[in-house]
CHARMM-style PDB file with segment names, atoms N, HN, CA, C and O in Angstrom:
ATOM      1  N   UNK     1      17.032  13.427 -17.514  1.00  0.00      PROA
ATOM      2  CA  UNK     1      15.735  13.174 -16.903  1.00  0.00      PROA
ATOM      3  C   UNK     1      14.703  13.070 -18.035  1.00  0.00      PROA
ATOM      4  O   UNK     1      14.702  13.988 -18.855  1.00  0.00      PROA
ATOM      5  N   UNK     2      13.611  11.821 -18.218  1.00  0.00      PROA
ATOM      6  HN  UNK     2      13.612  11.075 -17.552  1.00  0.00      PROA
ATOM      7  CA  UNK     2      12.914  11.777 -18.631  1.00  0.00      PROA
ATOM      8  C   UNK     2      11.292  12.392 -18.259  1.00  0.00      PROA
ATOM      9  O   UNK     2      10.894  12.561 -17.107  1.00  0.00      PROA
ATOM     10  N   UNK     3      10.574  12.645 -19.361  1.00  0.00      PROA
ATOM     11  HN  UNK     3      10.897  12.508 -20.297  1.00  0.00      PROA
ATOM     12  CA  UNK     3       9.263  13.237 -18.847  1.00  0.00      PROA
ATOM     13  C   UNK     3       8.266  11.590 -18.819  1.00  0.00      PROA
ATOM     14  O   UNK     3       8.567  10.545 -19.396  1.00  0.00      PROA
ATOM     15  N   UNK     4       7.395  11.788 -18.192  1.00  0.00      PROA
ATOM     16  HN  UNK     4       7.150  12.637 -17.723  1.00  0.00      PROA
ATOM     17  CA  UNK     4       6.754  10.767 -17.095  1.00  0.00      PROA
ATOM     18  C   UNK     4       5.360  10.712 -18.346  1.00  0.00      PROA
ATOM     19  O   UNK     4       4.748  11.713 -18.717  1.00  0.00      PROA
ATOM     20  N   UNK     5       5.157   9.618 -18.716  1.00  0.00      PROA
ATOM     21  HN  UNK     5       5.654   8.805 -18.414  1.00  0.00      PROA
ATOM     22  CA  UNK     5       4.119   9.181 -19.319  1.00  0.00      PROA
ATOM     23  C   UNK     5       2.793   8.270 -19.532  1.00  0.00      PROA
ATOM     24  O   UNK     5       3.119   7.152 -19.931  1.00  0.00      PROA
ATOM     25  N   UNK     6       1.879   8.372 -19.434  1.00  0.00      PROA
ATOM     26  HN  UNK     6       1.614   9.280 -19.110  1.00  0.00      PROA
ATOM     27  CA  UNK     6       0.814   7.204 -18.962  1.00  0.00      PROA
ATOM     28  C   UNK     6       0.889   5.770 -19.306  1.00  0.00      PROA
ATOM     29  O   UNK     6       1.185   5.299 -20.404  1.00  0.00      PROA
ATOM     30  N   UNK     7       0.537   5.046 -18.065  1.00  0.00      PROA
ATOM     31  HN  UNK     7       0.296   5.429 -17.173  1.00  0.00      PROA
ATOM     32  CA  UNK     7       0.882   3.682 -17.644  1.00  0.00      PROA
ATOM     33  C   UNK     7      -0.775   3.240 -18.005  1.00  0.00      PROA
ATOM     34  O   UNK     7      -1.630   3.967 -18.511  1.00  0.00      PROA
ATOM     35  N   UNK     8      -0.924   1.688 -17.530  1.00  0.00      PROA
ATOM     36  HN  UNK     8      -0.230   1.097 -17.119  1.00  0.00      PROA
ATOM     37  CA  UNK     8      -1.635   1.041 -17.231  1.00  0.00      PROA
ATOM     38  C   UNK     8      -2.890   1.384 -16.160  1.00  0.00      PROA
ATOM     39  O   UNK     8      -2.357   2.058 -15.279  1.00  0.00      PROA
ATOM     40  N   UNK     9      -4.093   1.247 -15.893  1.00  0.00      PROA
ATOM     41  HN  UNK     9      -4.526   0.700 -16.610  1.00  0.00      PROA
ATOM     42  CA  UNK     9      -4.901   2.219 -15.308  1.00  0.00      PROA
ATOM     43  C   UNK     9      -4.177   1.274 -13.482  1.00  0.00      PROA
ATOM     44  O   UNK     9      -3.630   0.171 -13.483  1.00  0.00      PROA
ATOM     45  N   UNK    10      -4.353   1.879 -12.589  1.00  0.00      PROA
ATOM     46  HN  UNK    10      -4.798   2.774 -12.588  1.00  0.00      PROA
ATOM     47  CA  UNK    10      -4.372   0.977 -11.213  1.00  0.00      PROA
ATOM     48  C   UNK    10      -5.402   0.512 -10.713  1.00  0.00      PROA
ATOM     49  O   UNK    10      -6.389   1.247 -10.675  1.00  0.00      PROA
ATOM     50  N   UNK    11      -5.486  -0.850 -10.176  1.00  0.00      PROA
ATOM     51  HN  UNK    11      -4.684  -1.447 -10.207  1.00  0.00      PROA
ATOM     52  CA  UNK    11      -6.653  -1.695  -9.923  1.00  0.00      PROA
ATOM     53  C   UNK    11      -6.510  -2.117  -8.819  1.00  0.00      PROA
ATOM     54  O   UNK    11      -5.791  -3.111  -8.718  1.00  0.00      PROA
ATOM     55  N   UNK    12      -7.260  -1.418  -7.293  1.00  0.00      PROA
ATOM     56  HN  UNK    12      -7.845  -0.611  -7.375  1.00  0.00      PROA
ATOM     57  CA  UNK    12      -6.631  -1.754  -6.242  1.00  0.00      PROA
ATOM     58  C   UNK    12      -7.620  -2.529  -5.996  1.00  0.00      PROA
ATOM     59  O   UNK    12      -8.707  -2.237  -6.493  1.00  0.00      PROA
ATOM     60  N   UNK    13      -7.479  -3.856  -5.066  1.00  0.00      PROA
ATOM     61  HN  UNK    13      -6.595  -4.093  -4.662  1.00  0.00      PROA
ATOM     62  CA  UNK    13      -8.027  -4.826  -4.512  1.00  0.00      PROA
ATOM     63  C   UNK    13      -8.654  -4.843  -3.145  1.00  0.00      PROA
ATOM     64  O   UNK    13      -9.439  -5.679  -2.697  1.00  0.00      PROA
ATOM     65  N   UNK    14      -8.015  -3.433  -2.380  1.00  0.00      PROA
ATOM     66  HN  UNK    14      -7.377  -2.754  -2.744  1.00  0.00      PROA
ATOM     67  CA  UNK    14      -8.602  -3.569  -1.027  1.00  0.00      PROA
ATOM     68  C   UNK    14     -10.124  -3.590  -0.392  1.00  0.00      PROA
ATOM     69  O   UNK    14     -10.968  -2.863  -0.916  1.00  0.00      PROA
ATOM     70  N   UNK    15     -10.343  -4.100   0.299  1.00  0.00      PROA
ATOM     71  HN  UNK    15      -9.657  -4.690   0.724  1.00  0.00      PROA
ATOM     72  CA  UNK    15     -11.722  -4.582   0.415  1.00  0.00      PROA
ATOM     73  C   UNK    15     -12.182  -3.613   2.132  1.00  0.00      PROA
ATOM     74  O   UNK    15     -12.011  -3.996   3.289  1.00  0.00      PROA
ATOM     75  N   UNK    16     -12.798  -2.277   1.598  1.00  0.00      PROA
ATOM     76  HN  UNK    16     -12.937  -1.966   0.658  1.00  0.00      PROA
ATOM     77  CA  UNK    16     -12.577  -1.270   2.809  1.00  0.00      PROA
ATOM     78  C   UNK    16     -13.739  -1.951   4.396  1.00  0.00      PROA
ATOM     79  O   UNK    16     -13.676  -1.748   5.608  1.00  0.00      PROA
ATOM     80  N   UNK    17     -14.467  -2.592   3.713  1.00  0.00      PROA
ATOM     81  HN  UNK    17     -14.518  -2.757   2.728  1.00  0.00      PROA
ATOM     82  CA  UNK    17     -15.300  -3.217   4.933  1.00  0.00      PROA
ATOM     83  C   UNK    17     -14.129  -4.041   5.623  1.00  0.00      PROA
ATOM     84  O   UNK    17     -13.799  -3.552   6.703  1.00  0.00      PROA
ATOM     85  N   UNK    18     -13.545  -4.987   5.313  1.00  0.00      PROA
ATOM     86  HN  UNK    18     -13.813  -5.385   4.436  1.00  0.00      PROA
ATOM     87  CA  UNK    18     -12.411  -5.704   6.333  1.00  0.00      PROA
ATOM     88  C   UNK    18     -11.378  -4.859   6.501  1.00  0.00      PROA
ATOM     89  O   UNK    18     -10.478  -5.162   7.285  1.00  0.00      PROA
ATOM     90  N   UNK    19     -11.348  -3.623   5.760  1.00  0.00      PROA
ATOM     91  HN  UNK    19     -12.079  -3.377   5.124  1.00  0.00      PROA
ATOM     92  CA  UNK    19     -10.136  -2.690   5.880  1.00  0.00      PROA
ATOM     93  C   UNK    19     -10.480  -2.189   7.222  1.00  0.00      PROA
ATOM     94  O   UNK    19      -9.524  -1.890   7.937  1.00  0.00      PROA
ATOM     95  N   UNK    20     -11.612  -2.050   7.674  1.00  0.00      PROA
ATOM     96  HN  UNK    20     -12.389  -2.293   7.093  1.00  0.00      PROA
ATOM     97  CA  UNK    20     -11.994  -0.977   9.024  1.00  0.00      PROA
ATOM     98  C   UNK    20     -12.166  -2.204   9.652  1.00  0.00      PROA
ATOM     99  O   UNK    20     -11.268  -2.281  10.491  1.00  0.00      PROA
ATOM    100  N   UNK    21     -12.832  -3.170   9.678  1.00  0.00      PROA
ATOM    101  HN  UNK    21     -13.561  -3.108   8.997  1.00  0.00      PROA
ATOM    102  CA  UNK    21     -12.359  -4.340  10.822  1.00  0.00      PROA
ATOM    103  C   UNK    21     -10.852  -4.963  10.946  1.00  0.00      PROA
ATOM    104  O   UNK    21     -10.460  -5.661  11.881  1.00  0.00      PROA
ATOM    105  N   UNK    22     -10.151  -4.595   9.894  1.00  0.00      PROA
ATOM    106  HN  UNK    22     -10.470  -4.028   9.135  1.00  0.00      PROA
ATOM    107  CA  UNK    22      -8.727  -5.174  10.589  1.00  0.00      PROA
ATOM    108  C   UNK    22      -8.410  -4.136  11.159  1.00  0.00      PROA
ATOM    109  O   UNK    22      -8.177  -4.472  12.320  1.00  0.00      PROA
ATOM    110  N   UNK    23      -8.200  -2.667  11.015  1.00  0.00      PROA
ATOM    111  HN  UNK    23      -8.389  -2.394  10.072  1.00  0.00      PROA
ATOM    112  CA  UNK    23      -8.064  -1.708  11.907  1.00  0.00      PROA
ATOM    113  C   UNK    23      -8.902  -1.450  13.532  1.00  0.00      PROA
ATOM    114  O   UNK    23      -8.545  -0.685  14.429  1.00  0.00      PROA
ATOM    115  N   UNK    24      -9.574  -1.968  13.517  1.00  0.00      PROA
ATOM    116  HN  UNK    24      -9.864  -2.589  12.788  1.00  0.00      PROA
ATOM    117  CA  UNK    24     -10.394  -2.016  14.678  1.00  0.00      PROA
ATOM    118  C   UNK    24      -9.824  -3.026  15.326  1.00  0.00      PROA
ATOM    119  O   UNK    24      -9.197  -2.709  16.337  1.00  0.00      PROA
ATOM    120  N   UNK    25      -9.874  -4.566  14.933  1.00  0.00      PROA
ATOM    121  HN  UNK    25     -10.383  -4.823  14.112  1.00  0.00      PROA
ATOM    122  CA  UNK    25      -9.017  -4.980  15.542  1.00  0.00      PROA
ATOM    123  C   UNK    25      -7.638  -4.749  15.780  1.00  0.00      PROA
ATOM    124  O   UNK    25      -7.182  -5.158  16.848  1.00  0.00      PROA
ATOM    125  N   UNK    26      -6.738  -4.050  14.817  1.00  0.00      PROA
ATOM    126  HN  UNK    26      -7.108  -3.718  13.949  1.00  0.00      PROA
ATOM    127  CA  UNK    26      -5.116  -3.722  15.355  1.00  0.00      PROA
ATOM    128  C   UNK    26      -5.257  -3.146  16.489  1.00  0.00      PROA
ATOM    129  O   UNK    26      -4.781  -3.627  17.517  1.00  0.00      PROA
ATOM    130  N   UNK    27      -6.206  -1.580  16.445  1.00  0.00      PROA
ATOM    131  HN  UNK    27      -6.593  -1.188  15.610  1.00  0.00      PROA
ATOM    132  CA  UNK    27      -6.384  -0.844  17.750  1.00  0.00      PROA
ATOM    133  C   UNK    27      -6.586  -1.759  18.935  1.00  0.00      PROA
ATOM    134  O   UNK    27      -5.823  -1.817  19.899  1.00  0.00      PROA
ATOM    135  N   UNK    28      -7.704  -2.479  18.769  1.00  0.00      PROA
ATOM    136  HN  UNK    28      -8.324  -2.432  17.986  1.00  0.00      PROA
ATOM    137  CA  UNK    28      -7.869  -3.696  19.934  1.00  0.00      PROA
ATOM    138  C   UNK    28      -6.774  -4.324  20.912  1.00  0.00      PROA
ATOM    139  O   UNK    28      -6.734  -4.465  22.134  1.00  0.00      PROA
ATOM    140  N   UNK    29      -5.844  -4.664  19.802  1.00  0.00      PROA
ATOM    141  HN  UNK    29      -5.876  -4.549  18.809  1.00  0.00      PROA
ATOM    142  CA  UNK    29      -4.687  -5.443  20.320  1.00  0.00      PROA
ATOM    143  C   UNK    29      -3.646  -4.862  20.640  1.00  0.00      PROA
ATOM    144  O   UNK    29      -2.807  -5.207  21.472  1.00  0.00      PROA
ATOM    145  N   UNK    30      -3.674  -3.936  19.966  1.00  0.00      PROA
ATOM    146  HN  UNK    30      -4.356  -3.656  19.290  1.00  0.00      PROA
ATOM    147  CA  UNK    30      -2.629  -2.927  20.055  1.00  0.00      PROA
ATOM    148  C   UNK    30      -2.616  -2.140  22.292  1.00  0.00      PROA
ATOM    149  O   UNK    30      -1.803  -1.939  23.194  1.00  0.00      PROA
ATOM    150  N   UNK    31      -4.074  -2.022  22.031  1.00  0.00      PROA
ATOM    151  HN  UNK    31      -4.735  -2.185  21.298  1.00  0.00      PROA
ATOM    152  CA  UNK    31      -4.063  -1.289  23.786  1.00  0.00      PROA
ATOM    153  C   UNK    31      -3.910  -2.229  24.455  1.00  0.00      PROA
ATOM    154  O   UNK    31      -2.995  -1.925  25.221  1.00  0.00      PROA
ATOM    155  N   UNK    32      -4.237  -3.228  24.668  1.00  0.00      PROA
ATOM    156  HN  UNK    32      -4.980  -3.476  24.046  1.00  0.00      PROA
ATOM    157  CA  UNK    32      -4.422  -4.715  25.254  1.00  0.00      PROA
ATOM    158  C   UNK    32      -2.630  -4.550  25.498  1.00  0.00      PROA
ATOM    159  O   UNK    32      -2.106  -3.790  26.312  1.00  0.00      PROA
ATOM    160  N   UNK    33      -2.081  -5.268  24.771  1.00  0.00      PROA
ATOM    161  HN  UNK    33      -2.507  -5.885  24.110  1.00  0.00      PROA
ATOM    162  CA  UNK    33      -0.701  -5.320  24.348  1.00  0.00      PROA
ATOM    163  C   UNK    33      -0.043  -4.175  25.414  1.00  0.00      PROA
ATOM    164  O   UNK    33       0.440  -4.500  26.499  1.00  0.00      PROA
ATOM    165  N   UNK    34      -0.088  -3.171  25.058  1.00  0.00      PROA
ATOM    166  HN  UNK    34      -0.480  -2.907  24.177  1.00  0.00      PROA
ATOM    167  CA  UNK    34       0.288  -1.785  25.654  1.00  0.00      PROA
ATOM    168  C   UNK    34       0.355  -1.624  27.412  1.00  0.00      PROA
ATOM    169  O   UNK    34       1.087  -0.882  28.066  1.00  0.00      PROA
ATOM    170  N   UNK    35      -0.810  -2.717  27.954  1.00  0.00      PROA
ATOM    171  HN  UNK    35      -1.405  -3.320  27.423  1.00  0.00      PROA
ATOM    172  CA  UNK    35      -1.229  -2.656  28.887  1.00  0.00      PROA
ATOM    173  C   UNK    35      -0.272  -3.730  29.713  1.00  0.00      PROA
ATOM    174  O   UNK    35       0.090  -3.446  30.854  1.00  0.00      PROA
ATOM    175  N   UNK    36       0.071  -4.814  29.167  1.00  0.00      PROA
ATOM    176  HN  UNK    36      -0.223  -5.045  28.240  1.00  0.00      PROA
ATOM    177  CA  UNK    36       0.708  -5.338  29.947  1.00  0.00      PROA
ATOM    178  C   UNK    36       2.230  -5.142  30.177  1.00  0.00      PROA
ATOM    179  O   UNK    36       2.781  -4.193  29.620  1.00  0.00      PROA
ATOM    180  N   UNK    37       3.089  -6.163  31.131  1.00  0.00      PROA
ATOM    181  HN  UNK    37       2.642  -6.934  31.583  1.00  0.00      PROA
ATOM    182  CA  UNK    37       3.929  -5.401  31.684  1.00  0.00      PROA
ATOM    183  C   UNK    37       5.580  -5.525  30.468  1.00  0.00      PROA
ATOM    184  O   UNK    37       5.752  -6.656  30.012  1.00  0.00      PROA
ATOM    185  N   UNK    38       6.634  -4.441  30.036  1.00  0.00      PROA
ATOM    186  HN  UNK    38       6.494  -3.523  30.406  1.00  0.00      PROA
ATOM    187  CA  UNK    38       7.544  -4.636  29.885  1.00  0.00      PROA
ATOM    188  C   UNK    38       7.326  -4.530  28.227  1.00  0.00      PROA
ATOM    189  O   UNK    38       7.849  -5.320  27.440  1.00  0.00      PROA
ATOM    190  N   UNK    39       6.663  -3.674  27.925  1.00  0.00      PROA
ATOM    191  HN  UNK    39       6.238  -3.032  28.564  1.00  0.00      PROA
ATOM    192  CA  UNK    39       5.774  -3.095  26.496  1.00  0.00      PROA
ATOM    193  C   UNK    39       6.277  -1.878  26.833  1.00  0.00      PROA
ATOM    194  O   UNK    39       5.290  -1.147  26.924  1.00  0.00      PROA
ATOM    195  N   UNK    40       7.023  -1.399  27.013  1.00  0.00      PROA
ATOM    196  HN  UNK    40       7.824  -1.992  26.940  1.00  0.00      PROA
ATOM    197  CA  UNK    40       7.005   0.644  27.506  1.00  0.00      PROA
ATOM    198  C   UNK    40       7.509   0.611  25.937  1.00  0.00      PROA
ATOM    199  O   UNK    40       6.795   1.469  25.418  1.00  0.00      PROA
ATOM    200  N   UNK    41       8.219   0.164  25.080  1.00  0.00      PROA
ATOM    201  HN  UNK    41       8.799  -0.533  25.501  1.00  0.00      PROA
ATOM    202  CA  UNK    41       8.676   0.685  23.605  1.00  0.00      PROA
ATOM    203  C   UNK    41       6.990   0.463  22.514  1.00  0.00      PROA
ATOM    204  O   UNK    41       6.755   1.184  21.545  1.00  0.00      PROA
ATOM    205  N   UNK    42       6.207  -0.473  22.909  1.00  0.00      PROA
ATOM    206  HN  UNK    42       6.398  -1.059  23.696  1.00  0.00      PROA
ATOM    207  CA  UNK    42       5.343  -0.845  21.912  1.00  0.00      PROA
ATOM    208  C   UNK    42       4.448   0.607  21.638  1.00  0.00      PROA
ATOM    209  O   UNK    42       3.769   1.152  22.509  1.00  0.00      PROA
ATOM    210  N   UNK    43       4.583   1.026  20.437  1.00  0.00      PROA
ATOM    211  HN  UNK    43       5.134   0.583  19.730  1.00  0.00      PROA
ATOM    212  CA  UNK    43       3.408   2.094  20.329  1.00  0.00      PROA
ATOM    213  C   UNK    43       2.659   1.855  19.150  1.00  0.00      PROA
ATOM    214  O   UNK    43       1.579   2.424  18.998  1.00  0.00      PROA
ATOM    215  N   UNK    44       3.242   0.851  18.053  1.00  0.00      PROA
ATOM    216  HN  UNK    44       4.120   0.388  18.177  1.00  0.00      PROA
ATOM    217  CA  UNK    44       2.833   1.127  16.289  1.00  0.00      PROA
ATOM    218  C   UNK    44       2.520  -0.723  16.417  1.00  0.00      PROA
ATOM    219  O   UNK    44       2.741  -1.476  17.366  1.00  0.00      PROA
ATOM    220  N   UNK    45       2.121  -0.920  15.491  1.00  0.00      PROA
ATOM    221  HN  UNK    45       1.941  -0.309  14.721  1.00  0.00      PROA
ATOM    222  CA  UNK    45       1.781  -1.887  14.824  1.00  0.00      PROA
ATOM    223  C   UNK    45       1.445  -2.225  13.265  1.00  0.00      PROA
ATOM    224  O   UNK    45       0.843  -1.297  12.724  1.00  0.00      PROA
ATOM    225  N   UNK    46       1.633  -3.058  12.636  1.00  0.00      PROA
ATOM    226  HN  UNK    46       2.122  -3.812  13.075  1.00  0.00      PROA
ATOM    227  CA  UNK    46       1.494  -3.133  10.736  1.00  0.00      PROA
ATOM    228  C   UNK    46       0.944  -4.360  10.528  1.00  0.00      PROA
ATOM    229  O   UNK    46       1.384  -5.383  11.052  1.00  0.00      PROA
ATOM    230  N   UNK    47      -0.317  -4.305   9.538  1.00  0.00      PROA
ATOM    231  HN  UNK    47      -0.675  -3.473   9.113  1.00  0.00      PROA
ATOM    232  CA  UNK    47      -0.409  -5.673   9.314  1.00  0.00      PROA
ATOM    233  C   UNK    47      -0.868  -5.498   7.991  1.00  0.00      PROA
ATOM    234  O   UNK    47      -1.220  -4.353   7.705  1.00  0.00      PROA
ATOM    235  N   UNK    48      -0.945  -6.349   7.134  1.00  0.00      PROA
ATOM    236  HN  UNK    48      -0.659  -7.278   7.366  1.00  0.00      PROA
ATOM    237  CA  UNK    48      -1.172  -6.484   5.555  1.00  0.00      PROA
ATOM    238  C   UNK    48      -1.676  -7.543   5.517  1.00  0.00      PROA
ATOM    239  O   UNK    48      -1.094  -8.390   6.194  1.00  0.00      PROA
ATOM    240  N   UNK    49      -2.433  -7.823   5.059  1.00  0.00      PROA
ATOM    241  HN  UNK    49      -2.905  -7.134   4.509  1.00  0.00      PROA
ATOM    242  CA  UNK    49      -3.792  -9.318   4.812  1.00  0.00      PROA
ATOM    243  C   UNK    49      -3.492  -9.147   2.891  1.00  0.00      PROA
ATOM    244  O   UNK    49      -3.541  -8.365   1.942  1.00  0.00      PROA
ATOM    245  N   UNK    50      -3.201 -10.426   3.272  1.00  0.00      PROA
ATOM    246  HN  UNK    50      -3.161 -11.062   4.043  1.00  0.00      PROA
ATOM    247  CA  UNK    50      -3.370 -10.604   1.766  1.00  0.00      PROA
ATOM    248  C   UNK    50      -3.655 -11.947   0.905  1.00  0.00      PROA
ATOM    249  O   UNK    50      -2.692 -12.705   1.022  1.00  0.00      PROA
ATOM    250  N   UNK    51      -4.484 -12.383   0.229  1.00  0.00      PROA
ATOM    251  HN  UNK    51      -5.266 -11.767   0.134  1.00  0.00      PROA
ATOM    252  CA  UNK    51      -4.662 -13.539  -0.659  1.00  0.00      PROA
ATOM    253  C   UNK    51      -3.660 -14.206  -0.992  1.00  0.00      PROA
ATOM    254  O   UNK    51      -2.934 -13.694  -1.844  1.00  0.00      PROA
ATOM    255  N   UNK    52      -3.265 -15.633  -0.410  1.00  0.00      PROA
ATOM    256  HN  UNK    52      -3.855 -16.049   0.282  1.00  0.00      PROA
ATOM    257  CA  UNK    52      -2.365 -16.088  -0.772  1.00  0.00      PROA
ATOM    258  C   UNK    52      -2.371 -17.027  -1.868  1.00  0.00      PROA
ATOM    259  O   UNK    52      -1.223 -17.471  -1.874  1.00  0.00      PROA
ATOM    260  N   UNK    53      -3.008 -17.569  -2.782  1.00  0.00      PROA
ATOM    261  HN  UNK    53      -3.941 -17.209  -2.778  1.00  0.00      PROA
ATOM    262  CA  UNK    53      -3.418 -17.971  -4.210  1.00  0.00      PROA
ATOM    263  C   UNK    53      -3.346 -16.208  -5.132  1.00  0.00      PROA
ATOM    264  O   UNK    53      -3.419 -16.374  -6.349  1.00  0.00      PROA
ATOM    265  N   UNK    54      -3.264 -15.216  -4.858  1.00  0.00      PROA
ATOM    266  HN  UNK    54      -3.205 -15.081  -3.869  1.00  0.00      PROA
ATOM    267  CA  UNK    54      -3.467 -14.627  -6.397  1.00  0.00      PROA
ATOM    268  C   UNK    54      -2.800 -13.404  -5.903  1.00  0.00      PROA
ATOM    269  O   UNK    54      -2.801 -12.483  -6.719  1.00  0.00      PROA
ATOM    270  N   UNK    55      -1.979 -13.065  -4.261  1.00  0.00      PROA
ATOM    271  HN  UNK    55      -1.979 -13.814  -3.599  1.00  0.00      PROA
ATOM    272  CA  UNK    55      -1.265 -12.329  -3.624  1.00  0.00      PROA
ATOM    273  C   UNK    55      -1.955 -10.734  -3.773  1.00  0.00      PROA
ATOM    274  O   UNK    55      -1.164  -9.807  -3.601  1.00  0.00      PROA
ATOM    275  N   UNK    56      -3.307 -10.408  -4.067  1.00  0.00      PROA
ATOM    276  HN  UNK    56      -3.950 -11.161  -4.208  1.00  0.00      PROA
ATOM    277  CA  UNK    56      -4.230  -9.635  -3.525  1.00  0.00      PROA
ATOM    278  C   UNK    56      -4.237  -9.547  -2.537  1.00  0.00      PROA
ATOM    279  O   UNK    56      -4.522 -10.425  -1.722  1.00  0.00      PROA
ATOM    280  N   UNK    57      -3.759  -7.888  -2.235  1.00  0.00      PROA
ATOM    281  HN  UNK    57      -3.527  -7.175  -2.897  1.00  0.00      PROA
ATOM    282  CA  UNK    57      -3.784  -7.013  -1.053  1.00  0.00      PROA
ATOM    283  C   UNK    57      -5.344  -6.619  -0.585  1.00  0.00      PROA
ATOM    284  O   UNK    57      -5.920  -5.736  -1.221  1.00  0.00      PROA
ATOM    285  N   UNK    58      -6.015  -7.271   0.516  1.00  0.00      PROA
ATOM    286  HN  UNK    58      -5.547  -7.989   1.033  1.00  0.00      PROA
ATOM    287  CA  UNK    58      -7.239  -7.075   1.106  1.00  0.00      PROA
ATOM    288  C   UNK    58      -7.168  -6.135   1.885  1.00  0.00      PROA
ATOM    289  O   UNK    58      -8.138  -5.387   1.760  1.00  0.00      PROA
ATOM    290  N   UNK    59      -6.245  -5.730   2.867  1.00  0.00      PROA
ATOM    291  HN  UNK    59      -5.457  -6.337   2.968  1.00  0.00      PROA
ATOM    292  CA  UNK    59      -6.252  -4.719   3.910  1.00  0.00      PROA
ATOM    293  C   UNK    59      -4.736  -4.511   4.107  1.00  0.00      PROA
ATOM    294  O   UNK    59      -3.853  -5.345   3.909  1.00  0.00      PROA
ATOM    295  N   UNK    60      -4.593  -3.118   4.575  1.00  0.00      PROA
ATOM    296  HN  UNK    60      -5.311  -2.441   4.735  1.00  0.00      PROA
ATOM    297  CA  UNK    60      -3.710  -2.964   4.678  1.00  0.00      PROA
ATOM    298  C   UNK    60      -3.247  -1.851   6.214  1.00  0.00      PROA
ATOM    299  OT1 UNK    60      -2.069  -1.579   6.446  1.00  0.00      PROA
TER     300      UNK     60
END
């Protein structure tokens, strides 16, 4: 086992204002969804937005 040594700093891209509107909308769709018929398994949902020219993670 090696001991663990400093990397490169991390530079995250997420952009928290559309981070809480894509979550607002998942919730949205998510109950909607829930509501109609033959959904009894649906409970979770995942979505990842991301820049497709430079593959920057916007929301997650």
């Amino acid at each position: 086992m090696s001991k663990g040594k400093s990397g490169n700093d991390l530079v995250l891209t997420i952009d928290m204002e559309f981070q809480a509107q894509v979550e607002k909308i998942m919730q949205e769709e998510l109950i909607a969804s829930i509501q109609k018929p033959h959904t009894n398994l649906l409970d979770t949902a995942f979505v990842v937005a991301m820049e497709p020219k430079t593959g920057r993670i916007l929301a997650m």
